[in-house]
MIDOSE-1310 file (N, C-alpha, C; in nm, 2 decimals, decimal comma, always signed):
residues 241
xxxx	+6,74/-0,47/-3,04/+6,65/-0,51/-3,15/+6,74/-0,53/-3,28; +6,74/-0,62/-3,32/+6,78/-0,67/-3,41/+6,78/-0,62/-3,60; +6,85/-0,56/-3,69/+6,77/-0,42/-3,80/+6,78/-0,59/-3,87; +6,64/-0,49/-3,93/+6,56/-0,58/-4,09/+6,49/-0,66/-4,01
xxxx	+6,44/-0,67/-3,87/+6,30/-0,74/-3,79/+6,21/-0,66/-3,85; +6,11/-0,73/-3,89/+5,99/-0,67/-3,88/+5,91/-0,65/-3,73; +5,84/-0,51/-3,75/+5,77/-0,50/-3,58/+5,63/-0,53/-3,61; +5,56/-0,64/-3,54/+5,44/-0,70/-3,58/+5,31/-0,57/-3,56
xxxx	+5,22/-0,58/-3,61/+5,11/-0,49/-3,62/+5,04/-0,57/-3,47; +5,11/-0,53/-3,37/+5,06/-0,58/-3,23/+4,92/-0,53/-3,23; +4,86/-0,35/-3,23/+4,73/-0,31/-3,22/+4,65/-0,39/-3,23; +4,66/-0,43/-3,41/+4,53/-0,49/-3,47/+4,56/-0,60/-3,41
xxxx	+4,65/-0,70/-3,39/+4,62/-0,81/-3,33/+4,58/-0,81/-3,17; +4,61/-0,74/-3,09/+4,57/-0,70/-2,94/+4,38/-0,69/-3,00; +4,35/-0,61/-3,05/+4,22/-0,58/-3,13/+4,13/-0,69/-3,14; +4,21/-0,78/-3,24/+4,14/-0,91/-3,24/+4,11/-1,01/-3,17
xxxx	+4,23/-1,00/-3,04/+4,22/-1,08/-2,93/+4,15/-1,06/-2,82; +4,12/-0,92/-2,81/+3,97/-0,84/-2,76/+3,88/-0,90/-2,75; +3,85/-0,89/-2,89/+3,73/-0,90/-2,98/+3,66/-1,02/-2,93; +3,79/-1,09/-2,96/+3,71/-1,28/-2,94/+3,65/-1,29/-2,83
xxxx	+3,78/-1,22/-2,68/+3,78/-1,23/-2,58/+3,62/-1,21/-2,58; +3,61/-1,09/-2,60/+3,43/-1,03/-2,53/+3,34/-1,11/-2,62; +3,35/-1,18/-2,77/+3,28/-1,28/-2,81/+3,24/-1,40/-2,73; +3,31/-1,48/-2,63/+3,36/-1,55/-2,62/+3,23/-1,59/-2,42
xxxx	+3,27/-1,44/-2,41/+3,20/-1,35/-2,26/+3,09/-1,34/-2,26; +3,05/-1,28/-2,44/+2,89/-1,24/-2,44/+2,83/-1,39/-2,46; +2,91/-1,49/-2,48/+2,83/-1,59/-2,54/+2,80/-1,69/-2,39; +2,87/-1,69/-2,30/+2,88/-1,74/-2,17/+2,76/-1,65/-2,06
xxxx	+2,75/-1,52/-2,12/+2,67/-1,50/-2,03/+2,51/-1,47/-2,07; +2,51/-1,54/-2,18/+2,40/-1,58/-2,28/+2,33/-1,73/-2,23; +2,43/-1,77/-2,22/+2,43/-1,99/-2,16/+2,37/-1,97/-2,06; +2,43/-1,85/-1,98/+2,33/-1,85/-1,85/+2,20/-1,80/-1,81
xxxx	+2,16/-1,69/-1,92/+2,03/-1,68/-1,94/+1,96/-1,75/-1,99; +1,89/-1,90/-1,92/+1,87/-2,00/-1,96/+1,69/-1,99/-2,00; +1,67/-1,90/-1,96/+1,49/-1,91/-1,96/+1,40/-1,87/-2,09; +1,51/-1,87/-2,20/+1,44/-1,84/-2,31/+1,45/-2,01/-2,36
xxxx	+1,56/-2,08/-2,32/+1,56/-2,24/-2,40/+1,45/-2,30/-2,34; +1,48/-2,25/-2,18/+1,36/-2,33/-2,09/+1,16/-2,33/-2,15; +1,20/-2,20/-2,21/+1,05/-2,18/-2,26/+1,07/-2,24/-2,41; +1,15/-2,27/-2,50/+1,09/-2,32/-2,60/+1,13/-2,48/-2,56
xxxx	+1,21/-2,53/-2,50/+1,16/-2,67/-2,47/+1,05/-2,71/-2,42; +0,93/-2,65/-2,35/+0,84/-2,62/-2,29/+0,74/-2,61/-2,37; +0,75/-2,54/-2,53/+0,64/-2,54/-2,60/+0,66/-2,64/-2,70; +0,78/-2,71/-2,72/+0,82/-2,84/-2,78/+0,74/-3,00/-2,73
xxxx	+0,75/-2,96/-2,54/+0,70/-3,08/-2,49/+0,57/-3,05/-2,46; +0,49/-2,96/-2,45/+0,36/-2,94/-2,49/+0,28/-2,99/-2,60; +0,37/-2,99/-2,77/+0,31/-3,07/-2,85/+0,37/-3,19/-2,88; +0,47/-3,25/-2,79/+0,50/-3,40/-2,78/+0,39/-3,47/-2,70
xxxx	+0,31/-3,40/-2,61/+0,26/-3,44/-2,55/+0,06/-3,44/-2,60; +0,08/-3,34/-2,68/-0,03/-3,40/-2,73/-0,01/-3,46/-2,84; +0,12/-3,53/-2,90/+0,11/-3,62/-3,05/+0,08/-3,75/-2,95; +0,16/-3,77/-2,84/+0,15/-3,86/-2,75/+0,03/-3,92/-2,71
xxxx	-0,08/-3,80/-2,67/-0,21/-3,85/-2,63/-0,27/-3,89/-2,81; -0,24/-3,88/-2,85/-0,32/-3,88/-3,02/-0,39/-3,81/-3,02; -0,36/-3,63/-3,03/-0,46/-3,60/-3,06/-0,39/-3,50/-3,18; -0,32/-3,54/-3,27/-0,28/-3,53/-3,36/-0,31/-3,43/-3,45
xxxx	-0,44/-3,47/-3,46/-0,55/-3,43/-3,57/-0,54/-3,26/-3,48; -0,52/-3,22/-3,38/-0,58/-3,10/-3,31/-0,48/-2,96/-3,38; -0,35/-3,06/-3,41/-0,24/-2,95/-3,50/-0,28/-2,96/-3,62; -0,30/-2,85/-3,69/-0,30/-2,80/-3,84/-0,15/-2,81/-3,88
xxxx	-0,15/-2,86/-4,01/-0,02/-2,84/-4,08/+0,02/-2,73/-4,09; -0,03/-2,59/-4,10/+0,09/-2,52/-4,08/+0,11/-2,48/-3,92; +0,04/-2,53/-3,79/+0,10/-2,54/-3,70/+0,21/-2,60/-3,67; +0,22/-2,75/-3,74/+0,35/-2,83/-3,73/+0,39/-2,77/-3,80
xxxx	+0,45/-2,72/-3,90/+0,54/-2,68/-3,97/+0,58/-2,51/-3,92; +0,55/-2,47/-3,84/+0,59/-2,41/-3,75/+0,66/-2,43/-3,66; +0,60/-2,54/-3,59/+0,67/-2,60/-3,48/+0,83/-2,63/-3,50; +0,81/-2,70/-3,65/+0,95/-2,76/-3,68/+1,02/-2,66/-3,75
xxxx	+1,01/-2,54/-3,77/+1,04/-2,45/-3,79/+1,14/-2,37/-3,67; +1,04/-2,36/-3,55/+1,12/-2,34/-3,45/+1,19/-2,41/-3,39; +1,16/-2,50/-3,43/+1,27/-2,63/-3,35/+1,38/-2,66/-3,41; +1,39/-2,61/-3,57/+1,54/-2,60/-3,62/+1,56/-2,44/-3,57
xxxx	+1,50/-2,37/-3,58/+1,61/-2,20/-3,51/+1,66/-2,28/-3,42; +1,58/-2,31/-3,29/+1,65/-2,34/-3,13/+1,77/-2,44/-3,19; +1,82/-2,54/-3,25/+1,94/-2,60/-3,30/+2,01/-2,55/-3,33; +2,00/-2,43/-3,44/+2,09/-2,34/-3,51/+2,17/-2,27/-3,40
xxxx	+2,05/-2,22/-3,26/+2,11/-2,15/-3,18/+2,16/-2,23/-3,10; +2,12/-2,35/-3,06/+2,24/-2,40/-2,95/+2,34/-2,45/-2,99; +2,34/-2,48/-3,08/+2,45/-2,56/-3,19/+2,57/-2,42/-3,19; +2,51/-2,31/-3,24/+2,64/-2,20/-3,27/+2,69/-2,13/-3,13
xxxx	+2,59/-2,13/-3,01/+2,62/-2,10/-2,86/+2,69/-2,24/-2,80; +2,71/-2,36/-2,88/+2,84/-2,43/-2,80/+2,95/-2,40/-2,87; +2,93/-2,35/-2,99/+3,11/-2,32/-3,07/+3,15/-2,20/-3,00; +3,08/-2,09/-2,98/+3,09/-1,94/-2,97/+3,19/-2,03/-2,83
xxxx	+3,09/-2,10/-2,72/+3,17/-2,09/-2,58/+3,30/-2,20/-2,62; +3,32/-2,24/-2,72/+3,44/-2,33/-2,71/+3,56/-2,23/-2,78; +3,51/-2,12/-2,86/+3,58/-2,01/-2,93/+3,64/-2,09/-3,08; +3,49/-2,16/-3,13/+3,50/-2,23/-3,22/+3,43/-2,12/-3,34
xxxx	+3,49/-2,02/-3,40/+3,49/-1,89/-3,45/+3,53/-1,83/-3,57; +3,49/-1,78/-3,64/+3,61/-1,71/-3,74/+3,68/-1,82/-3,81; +3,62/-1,89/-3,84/+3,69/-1,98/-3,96/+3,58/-1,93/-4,11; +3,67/-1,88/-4,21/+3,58/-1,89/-4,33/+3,59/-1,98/-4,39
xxxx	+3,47/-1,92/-4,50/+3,38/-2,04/-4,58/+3,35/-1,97/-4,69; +3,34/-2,02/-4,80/+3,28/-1,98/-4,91/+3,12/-1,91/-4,89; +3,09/-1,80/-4,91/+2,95/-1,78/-4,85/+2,88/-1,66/-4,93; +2,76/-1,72/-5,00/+2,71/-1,62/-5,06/+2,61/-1,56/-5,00
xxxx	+2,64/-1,42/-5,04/+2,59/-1,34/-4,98/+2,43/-1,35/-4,98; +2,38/-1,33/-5,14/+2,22/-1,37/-5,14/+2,14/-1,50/-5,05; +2,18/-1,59/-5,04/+2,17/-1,69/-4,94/+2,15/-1,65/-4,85; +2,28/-1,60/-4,77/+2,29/-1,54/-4,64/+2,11/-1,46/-4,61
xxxx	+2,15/-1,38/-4,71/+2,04/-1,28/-4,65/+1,90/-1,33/-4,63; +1,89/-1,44/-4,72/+1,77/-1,51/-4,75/+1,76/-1,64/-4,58; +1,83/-1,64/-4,57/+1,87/-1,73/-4,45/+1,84/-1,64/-4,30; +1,87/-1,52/-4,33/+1,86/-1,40/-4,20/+1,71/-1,40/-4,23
xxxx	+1,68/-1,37/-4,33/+1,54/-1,30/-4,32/+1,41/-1,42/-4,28; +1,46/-1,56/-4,34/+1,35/-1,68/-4,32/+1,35/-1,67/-4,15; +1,52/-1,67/-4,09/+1,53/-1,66/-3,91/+1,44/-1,57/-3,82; +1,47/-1,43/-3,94/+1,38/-1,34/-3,83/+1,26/-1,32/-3,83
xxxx	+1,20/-1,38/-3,94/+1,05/-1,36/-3,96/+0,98/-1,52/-3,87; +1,09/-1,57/-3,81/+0,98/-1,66/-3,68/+0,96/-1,55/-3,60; +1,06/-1,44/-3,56/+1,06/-1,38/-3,40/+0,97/-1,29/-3,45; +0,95/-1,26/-3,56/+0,88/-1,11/-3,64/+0,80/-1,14/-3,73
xxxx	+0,70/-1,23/-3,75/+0,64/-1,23/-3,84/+0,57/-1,13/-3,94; +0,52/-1,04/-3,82/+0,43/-0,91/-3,94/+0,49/-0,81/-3,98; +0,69/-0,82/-3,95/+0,73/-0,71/-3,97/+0,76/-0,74/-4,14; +0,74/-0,60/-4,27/+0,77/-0,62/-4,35/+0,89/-0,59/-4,39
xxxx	+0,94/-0,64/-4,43/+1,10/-0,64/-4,47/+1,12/-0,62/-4,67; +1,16/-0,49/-4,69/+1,21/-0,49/-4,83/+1,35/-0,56/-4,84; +1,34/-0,67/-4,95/+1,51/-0,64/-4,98/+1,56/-0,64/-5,10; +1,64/-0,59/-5,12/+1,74/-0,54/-5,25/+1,89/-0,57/-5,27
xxxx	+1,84/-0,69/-5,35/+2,04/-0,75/-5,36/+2,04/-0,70/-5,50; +2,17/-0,61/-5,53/+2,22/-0,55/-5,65/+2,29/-0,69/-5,70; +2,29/-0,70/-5,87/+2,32/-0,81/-5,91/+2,52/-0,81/-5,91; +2,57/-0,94/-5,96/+2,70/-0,89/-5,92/+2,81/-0,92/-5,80
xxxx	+2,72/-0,97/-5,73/+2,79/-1,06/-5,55/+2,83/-1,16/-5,59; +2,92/-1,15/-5,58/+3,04/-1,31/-5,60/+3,05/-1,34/-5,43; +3,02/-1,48/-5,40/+3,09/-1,56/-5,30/+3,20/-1,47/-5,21; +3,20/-1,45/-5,10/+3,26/-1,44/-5,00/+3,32/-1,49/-4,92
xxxx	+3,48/-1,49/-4,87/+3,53/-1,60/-4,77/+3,52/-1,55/-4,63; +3,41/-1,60/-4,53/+3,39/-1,59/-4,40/+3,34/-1,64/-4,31; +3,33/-1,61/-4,19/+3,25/-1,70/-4,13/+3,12/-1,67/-4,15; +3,04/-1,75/-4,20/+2,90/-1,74/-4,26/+2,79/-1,74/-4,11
xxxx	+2,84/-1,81/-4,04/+2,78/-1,77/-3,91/+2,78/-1,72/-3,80; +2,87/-1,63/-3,86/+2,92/-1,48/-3,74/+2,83/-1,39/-3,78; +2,87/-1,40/-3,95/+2,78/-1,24/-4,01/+2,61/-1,31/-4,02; +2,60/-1,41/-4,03/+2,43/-1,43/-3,97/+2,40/-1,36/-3,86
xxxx	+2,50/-1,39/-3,73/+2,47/-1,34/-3,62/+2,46/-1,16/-3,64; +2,55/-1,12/-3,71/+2,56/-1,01/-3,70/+2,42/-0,92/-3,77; +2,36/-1,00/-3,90/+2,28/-0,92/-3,93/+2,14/-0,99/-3,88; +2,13/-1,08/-3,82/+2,00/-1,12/-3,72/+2,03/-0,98/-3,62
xxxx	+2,08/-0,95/-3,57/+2,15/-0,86/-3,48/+2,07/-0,70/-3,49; +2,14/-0,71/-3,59/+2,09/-0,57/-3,68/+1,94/-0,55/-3,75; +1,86/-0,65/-3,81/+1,76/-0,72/-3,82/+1,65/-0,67/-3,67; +1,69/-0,70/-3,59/+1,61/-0,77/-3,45/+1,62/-0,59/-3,39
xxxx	+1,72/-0,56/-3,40/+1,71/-0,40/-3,35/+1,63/-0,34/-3,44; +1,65/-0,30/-3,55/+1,54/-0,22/-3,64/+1,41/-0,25/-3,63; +1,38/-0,38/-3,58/+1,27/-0,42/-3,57/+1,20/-0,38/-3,44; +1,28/-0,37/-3,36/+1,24/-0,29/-3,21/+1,21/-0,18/-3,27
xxxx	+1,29/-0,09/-3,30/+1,34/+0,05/-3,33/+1,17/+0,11/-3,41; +1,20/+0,03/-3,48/+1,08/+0,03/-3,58/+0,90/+0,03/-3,54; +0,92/-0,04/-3,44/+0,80/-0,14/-3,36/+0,74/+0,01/-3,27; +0,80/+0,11/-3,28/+0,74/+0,30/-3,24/+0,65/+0,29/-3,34
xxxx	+0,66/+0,27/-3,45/+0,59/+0,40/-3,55/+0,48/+0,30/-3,62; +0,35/+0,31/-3,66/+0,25/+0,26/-3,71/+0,25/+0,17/-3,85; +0,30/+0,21/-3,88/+0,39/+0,07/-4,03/+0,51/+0,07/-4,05; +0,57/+0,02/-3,92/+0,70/-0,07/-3,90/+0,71/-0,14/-4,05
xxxx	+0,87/-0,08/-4,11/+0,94/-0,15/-4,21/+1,09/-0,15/-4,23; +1,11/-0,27/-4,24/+1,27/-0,23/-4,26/+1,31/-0,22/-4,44; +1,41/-0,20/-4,42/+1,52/-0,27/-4,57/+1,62/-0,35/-4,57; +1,68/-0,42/-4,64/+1,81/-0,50/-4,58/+1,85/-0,46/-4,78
xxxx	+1,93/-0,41/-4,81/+2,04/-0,40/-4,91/+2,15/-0,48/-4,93; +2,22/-0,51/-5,01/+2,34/-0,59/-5,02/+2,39/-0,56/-5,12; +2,52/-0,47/-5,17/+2,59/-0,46/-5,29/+2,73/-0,47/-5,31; +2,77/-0,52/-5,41/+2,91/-0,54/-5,45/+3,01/-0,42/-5,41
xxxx	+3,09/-0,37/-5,36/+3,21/-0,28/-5,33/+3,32/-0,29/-5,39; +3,42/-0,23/-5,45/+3,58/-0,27/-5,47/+3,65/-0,38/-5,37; +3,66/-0,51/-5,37/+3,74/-0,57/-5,27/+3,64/-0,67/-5,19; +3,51/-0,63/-5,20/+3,45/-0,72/-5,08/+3,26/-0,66/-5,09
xxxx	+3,17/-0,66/-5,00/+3,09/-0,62/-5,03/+3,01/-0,55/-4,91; +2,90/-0,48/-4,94/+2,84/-0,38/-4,84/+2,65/-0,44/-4,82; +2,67/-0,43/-4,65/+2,52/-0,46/-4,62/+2,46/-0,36/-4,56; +2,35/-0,33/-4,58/+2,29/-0,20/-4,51/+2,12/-0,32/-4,44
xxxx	+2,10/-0,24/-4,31/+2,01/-0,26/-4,29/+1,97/-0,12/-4,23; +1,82/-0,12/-4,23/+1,75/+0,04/-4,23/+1,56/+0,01/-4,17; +1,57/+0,09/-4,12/+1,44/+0,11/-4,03/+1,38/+0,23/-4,06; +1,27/+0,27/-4,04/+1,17/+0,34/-4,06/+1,17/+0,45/-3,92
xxxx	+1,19/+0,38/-3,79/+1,17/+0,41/-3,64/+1,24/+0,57/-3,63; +1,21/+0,60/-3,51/+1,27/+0,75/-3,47/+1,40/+0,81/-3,50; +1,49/+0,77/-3,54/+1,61/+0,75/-3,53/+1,66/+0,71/-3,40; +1,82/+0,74/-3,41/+1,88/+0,70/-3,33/+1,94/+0,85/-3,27
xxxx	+1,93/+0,88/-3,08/+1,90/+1,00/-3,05/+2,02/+1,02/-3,07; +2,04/+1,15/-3,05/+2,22/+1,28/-3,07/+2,35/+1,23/-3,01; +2,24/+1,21/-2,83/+2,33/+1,19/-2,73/+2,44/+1,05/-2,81; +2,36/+0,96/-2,85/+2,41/+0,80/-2,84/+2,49/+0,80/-2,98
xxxx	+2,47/+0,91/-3,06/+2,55/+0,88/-3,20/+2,68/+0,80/-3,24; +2,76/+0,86/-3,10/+2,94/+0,78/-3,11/+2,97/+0,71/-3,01; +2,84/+0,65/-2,93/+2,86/+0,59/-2,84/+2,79/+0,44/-2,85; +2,74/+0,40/-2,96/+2,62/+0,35/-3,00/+2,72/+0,17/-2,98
xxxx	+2,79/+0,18/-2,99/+2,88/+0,04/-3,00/+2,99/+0,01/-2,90; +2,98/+0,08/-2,80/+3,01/+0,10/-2,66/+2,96/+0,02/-2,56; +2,98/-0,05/-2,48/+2,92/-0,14/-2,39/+2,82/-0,08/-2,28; +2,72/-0,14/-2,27/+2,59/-0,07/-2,16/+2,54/+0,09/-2,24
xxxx	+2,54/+0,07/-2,35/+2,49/+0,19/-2,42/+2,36/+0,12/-2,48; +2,29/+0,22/-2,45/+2,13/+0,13/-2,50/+2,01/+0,26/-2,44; +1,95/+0,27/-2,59/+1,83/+0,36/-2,58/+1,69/+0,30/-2,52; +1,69/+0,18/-2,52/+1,57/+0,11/-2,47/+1,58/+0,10/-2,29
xxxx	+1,47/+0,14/-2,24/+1,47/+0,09/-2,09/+1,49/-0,05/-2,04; +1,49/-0,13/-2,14/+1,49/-0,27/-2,05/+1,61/-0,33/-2,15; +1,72/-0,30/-2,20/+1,81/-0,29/-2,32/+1,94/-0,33/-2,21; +2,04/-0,40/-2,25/+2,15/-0,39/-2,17/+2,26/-0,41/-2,26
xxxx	+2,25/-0,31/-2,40/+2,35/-0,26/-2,50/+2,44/-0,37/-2,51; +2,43/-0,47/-2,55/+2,52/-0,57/-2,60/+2,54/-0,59/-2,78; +2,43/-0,59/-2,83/+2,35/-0,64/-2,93/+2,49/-0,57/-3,03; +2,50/-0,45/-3,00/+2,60/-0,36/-3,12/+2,74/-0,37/-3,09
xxxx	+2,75/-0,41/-2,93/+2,89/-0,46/-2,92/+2,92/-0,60/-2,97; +2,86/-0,63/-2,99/+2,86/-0,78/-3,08/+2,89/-0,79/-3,16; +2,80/-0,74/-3,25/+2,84/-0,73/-3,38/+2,96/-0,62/-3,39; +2,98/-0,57/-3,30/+3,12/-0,48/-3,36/+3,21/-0,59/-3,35
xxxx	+3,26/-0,70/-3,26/+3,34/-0,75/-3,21/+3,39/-0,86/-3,32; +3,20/-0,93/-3,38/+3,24/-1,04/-3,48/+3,28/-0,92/-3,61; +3,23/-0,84/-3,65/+3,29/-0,77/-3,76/+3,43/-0,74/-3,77; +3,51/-0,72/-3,64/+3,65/-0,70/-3,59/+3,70/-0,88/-3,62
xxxx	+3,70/-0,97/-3,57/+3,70/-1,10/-3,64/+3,70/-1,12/-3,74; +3,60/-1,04/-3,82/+3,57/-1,07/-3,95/+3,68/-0,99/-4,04; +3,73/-0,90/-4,01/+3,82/-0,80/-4,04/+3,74/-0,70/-4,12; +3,61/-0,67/-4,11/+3,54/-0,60/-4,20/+3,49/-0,51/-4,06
xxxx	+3,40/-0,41/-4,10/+3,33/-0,32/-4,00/+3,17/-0,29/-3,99; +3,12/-0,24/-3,89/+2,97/-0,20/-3,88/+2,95/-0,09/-3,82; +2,89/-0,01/-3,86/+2,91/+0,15/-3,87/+2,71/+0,19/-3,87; +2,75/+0,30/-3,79/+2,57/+0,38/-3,79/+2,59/+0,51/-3,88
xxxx	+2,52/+0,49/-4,02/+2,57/+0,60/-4,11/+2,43/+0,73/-4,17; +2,35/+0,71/-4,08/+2,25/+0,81/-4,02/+2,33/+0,91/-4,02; +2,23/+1,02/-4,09/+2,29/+1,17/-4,03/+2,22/+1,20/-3,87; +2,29/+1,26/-3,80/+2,20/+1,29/-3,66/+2,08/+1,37/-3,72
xxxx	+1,97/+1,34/-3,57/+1,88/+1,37/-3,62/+1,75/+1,38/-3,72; +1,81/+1,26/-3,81/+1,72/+1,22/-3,90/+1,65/+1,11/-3,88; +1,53/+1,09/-3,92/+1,41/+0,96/-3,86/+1,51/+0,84/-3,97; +1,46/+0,75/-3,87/+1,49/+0,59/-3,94/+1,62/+0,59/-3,87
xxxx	+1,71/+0,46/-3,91/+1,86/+0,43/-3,85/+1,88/+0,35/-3,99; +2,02/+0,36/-4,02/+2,09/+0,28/-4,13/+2,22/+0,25/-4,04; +2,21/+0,11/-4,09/+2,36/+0,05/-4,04/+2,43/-0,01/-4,14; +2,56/-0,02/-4,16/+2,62/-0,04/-4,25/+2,71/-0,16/-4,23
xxxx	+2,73/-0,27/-4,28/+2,85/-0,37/-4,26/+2,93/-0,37/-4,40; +3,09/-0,34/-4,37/+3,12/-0,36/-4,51/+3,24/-0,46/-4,51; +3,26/-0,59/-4,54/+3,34/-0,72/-4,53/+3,42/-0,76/-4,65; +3,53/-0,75/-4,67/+3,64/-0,76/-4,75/+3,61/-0,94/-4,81
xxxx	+3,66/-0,93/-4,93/+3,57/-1,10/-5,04/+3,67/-1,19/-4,94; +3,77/-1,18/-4,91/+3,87/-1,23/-4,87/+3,93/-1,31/-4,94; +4,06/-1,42/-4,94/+4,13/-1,50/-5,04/+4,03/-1,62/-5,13; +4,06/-1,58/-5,28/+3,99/-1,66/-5,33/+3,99/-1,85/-5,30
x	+3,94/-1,91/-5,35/+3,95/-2,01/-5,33/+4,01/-2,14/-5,43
């Protein structure tokens, strides 16, 4: 070895090339769970088919505006499930945060309509450099769980928080639901870990994976034992622009 080489920080890069790797895996074996596209193409050509017969009049405006509502999600989704499988990734972007959140929450409230959702952006968020549609993914992600989680207890509510940090900034999202059990506390971001019976624990390795991409983290910062779950994402501003 040669002195005055530097020895590259192999870990974190081995880390990151993980990361993508199982990015890359989960997103391929998403393509092939084809029967969620199959059913919203299916309720797309159901009302092509009655604009077709003319019966036009039978949709109320805010049925169509529904419709087209879900018809841009399904774009958004196939559109970011061909980059994911090309490992078209991890490029940032200028991205504000308040947007963001405002963009997660317009998303989840097609899949969730009655769930209420507090949120609280502390003033002070400056622009962010990231992939703007990784950490979508990540807090649709987080979002969609709480809302399960939640979906136990008789007035299901979340929170979604957002505040400025030294360096970058912090997202919480938070549920009302049982907590999250003892057993699962340090295992919660582990592959095939999943408190639900019909659950096949991907959802948190995902987001661990794009947060590792992202060079930021996502953490379950619940004390054991306590009702509700709080998750935490905290993402560095990255280089100004």
């Amino acid at each position: 070895m040669s002195a005055g080489r530097p020895i590259p920080d192999q870990p974190a890069a081995d880390a990151v090339a993980r990361a993508r790797d199982r990015l890359a895996a989960v997103a391929s074996m998403a393509e092939l769970i084809g029967h969620k596209v199959r059913n919203r193409l299916a309720s797309f050509h159901a009302v092509l088919e009655l604009l077709q017969a003319g019966w036009e009049k039978n949709l109320s405006a805010e049925s169509r505006a529904s419709v087209l509502r879900q018809f841009e999600a399904f774009l958004r989704d196939f559109n970011f499930g061909l980059d994911m499988l090309r490992g078209d990734f991890g490029r940032p972007e200028p991205t504000s945060i308040p947007d963001l959140a405002a963009e997660a929450l317009a998303y989840f409230r097609i899949r969730a309509p009655k769930v209420h959702v507090q949120v609280e952006i502390e003033p002070g968020l400056k622009p962010v450099s990231t992939d703007r549609r990784l950490l979508l993914l990540v807090l649709l992600n987080l979002l969609r769980n709480a809302a399960e989680a939640a979906a136990e207890v008789p007035d299901a509510r979340l929170r979604l928080r957002a505040a400025p940090v030294p360096g970058g900034v912090r997202l919480e999202v938070e549920d009302n639901g049982p907590g999250v059990p003892a057993d699962l506390h340090g295992r919660l971001f582990v592959e095939s870990v999943t408190s639900r019976e019909d659950g096949i624990g991907l959802g948190l390795v995902l987001c661990r994976d794009a947060m590792t991409v992202l060079g930021g983290t996502v953490a379950l910062v619940s004390p054991k034992g306590a009702p509700g779950a709080c998750f935490r994402v905290e993402l560095p501003a990255g280089p100004a622009d």
